[in-house]
C-alpha positions in Angstrom: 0.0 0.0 0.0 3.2 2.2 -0.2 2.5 3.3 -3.2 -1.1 4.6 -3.1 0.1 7.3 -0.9 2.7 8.4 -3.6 1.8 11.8 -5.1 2.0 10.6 -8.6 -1.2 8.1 -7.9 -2.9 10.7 -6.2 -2.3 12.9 -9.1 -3.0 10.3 -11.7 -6.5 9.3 -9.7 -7.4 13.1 -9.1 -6.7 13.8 -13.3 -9.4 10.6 -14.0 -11.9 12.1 -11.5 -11.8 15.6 -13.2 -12.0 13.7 -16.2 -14.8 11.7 -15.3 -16.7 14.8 -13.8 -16.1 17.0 -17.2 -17.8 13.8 -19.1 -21.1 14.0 -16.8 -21.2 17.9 -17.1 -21.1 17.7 -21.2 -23.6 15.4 -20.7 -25.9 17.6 -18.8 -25.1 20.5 -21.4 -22.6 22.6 -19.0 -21.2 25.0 -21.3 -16.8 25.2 -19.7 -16.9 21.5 -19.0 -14.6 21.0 -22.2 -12.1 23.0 -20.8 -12.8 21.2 -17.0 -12.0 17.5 -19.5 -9.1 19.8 -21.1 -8.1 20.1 -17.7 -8.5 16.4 -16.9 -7.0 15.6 -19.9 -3.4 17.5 -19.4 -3.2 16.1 -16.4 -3.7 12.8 -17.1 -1.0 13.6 -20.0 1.4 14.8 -17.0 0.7 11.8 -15.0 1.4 9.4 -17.6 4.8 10.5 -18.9 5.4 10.9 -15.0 4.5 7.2 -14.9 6.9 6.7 -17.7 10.0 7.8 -16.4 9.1 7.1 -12.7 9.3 3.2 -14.4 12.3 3.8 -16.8 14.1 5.2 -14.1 13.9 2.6 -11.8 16.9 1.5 -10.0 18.5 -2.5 -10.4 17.6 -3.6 -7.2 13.7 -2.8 -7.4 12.8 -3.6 -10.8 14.3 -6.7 -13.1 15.0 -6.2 -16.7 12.3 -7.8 -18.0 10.1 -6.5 -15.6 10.9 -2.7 -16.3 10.7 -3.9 -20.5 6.4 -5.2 -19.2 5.8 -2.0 -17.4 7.1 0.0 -19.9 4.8 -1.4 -22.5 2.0 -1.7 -20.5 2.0 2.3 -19.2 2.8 3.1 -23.3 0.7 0.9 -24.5 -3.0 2.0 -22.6 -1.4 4.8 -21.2 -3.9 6.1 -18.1 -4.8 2.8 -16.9 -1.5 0.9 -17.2 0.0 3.6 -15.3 -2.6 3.2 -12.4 -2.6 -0.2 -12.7 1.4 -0.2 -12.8 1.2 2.1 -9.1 -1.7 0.1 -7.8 0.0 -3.4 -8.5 3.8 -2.4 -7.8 3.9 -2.3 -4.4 6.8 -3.1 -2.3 10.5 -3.4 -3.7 11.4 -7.0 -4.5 7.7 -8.2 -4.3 6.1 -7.7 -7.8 3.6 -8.9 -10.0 4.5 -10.1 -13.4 
């Protein structure tokens, strides 16, 4: 649970809830929530090339090689949920899934 305290999760899950919010005020015809999902949407853009090179950067001793090369793809790959799922999964050095 170490890492759901980091501030790049909590930015990453705060950027998905303004995100989420700006979709259900479009719906109901609001007429700045593209600029509260613009919003959402740059900071989901920050948190994910944070998630990048927080997992590119990651020392010997905490992440294998072929771990790093699976996060990597995964946080590229489907950017705003790989890079939750990569802080919500990763949770202790030496104890990892996948």
């Amino acid at each position: 649970m170490r890492n759901l305290k980091k501030p790049s999760f909590i930015f990453g899950l705060s950027s998905h809830i303004v995100f989420i919010i700006a979709l259900f005020l479009m719906a109901n015809g609001y007429p700045y929530a593209t600029w509260v999902m613009y919003g959402g949407l740059a900071m989901g853009a920050i948190y994910w090339i944070w998630t990048v090179i927080e997992v590119s950067s990651a020392g010997h001793d905490e992440l294998k090689k072929y771990q790093k090369s699976f996060w990597l793809i995964l946080v590229i790959a489907i950017p705003m949920f790989g890079a939750l799922l990569y802080h919500i999964v990763h949770q202790r050095r030496r104890k990892i899934a996948a």
